[in-house]
MITI-446933 format. One record per residue (C-alpha): x, y, z. Coordinates in steps of 0.5 Angstrom, whole numbers, plus 500, padded with zeros to 3 digits. Layout:
N
XYZ/...
This chain:
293
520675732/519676725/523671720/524672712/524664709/526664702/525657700/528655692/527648689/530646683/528641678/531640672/531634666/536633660/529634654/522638656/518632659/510634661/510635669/504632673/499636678/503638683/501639691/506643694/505644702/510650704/505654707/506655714/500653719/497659723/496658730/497663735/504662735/506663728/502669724/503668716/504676714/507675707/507669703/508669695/509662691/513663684/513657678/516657673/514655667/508659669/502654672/495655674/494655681/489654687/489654694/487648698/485645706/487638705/485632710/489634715/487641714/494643711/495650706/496645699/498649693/495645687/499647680/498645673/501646668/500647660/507646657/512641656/519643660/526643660/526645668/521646674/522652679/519653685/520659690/517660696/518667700/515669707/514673712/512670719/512673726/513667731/511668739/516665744/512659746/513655753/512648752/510646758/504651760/499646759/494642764/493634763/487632763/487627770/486620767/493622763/497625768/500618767/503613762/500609759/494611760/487609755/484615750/477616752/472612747/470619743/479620743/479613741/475613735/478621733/485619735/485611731/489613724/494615729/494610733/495604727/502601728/506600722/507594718/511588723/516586717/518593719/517595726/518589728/525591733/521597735/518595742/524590744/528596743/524600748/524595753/532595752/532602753/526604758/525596762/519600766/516604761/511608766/510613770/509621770/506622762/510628761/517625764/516619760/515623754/521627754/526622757/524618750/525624746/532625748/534618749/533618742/537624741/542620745/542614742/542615735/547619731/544625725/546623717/545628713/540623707/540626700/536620697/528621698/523617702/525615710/526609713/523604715/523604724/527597724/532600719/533606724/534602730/539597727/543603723/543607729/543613725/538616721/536624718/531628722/525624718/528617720/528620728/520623727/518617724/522612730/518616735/512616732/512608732/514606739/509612740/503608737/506600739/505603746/498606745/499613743/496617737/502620734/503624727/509626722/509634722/514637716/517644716/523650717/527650724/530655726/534657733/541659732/544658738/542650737/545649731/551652734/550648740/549642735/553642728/551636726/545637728/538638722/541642718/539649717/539648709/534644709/527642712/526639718/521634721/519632728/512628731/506630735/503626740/495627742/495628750/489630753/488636755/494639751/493637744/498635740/505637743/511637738/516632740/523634736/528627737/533630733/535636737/532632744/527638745/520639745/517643739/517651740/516656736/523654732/519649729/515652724/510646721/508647714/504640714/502634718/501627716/499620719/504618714/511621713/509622705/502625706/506632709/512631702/513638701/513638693/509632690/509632682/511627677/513627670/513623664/515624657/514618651/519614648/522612655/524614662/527621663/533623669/532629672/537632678/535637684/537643686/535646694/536652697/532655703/535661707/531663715/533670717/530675721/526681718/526688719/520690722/520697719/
């Protein structure tokens, strides 16, 4: 399928104010799944901009700019040409087709960033919420998994957050609800406190027949979030908690992150002398088929 995305972000500020660097990851990742044929990235005011991998091997957009502005605009059109994905065709490798199973010494070592539970005045009803949920937290790795990713699902219920940042996992768990980022990071911490290496992955969703199913659901006017797991012999495998279904080609991955901040699409600041300034934020992302010809 070939999929037209036109993403618009718009920040404006009441007096010209003098913009930071800022680091935009809106690029997709290639992978055989997803071919990037078109992608044009437009700032205004006009900036100097270089292309960057980052730690985590993300396509990053460095731009500078030169002059104070009333208003920062950032356009990002593409063409991408996605693959239907089963993703269940895998093999495990056999010391872990059962959960919990340990990482070899060499994936213990690659894998520890992603193994680090998260600060205990945050995390701390994480593990006691998953005894409630699953009191035999065992058996067939990929059953476990998936029984997880839909209970969350199940058990949480989708708020639409305007604000920034994303909740702590304590937070989600005593609320009940949460945005897609709230879900993607829950998930990454019982997958990290249980002995697994997980990762926060931001970008674009997009599968009609689910938001029809799912109306509640992420909405398609904003971009998604979700968490991989490293599982041997698979690799990272997406794990989408908001829509309760393991990533496919609808999951369009723009950056991945041991922490949900690393992956921010658009990171930058301002400042101005004389004091702080407000600013206010317009969003618009349009997904929709191409025309191949």
């Amino acid at each position: 399928m070939l999929l037209s995305i036109q993403h618009r972000t718009v920040y404006r500020y009441p007096q010209p104010v003098r913009l930071s660097r800022h680091r935009i990851r809106l690029h997709p990742r290639s992978s055989p799944a997803l071919r990037v044929h078109r992608f044009n990235l437009t700032l205004e005011p006009g900036a100097r901009v270089y292309w960057m991998r980052d730690l985590h091997g993300n396509p990053v957009a460095v731009a500078s700019f030169d002059e104070p502005a009333g208003a920062l605009s950032i356009i990002a059109s593409m063409e991408l040409d996605l693959v239907p994905v089963n993703p269940f065709d895998f093999l495990l490798e056999p010391h872990a087709a059962f959960f919990p199973f340990p990482y070899t010494d060499f994936e213990s070592r690659a894998l520890a960033p992603f193994m680090a539970a998260g600060n205990p005045e945050e995390c701390a009803r994480v593990l006691p919420w998953l005894a409630r949920e699953f009191p035999d937290f065992s058996g067939p790795t990929m059953q476990i998994l998936t029984r997880l990713n839909r209970r969350l699902k199940e058990r949480l219920r989708y708020v639409r957050r305007e604000e920034q940042g994303v909740q702590a996992p304590d937070v989600t768990v005593d609320k009940g609800s949460g945005s897609c980022r709230d879900y993607a990071r829950l998930m990454i911490e019982i997958c990290r406190q249980a002995g697994l290496a997980a990762r926060f992955v931001s970008g674009y969703f997009h599968d009609p027949a689910v938001a029809r199913q799912s109306p509640s659901a992420a909405s398609p006017e904003s971009m998604h979030a979700w968490c991989e797991i490293y599982l041997p012999g698979a690799g990272w495998k997406g794990f989408d908690p908001t829509h309760g279904l393991l990533a496919t080609e609808t999951c369009i991955p723009c950056a991945v992150s041991i922490d949900p901040w690393e992956a921010s699409p658009i990171q930058g600041s301002y400042s101005r002398r004389g004091g702080p300034v407000p600013s206010s934020m317009e969003v618009s992302l349009h997904l929709q088929p191409a025309d191949r010809s």
